[in-house]
C-alpha positions in Angstrom: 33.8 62.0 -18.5 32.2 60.6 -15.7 33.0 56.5 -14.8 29.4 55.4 -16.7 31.3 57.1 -19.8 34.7 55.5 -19.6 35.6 53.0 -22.6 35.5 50.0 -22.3 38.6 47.7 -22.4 38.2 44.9 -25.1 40.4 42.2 -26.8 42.7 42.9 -29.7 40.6 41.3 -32.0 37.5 43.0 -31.1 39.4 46.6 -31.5 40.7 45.9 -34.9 36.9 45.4 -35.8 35.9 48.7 -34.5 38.8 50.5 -36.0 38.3 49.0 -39.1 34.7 49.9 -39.5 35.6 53.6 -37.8 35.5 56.7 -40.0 39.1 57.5 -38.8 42.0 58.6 -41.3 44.4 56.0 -42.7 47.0 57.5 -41.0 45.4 57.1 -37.7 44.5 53.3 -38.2 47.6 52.8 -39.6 49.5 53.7 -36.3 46.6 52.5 -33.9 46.6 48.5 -36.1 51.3 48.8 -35.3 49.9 49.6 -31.7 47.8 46.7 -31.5 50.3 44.6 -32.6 52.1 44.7 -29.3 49.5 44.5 -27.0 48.2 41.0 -25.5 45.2 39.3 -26.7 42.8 40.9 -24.3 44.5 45.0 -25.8 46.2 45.2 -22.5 49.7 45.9 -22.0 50.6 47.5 -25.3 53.6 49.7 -25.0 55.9 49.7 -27.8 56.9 53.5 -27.2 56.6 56.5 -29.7 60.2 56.2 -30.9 59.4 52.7 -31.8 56.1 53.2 -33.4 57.9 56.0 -35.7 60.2 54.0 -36.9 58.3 51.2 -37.9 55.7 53.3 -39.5 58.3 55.4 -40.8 56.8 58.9 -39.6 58.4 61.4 -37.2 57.7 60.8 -33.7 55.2 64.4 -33.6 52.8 62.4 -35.8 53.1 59.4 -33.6 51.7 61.7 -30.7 49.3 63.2 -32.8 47.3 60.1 -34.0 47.5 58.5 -30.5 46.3 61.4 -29.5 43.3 61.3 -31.8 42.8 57.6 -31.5 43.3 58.6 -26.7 40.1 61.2 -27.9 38.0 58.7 -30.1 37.7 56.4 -27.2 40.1 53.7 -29.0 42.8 53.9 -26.4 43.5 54.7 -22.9 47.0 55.6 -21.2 46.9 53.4 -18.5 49.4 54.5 -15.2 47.8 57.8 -15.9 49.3 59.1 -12.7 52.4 57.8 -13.3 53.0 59.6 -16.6 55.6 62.5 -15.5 57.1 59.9 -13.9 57.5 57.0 -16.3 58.7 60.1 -19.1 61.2 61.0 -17.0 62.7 57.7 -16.9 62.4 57.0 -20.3 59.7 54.3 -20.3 56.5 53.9 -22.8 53.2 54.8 -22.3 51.4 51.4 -21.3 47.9 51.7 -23.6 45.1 49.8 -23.4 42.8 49.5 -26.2 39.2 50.4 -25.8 35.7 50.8 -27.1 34.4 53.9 -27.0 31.1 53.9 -25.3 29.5 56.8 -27.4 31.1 56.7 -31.1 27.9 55.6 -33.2 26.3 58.1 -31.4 28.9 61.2 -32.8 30.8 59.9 -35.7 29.9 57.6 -39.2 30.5 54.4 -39.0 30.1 51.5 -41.2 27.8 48.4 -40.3 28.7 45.3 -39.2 29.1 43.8 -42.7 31.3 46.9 -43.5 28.4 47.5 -46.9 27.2 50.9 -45.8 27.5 54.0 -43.3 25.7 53.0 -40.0 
């Protein structure tokens, strides 16, 4: 993914749009909309830790991973302190996400249009 192709970081409110209107599973909104909940207005600084996110959603920490995962691969999040991962798990501290818009998800996925009536 070349820079030109990097999401683009938007505000919370903005990202609950585009989730909303996203052909993503329930599951997978569900933990991405507890995510969102702890970032700042502007999607930055959300880190409310897997443990934490697992226990207010009240699924096992493996499907925690696996939905931020999948919402990390839609373009709807990014790790931020990438290079500082290995280091910040060692220590015990949460992934710092911010939430994004993925630059090319109209282009491979359904979605539905702005008035949420129909597929896009």
């Amino acid at each position: 993914m070349t820079d030109t192709d990097a999401p683009t970081p938007v505000g919370r409110m903005e990202w609950e749009r585009l989730v909303r209107r996203a052909d993503l599973p329930l599951a997978t909104k569900a933990i991405g909309y507890t995510l969102a909940q702890y970032s700042n207005k502007a999607g930055g600084s959300a880190h409310p830790g897997v443990a934490r996110l697992a226990r207010v959603c009240r699924v096992d920490e493996k499907t925690v991973k696996r939905h931020l995962t999948a919402l990390r691969e839609a373009g709807f999040l990014v790790r931020k302190q990438e290079d500082q991962w290995r280091r910040r798990v060692a220590l015990g501290i949460a992934d710092d996400y911010q939430l994004t818009a993925p630059v090319d998800y109209l282009e491979r996925s359904t979605y539905l249009d702005p008035d949420e009536q129909v597929q896009a």
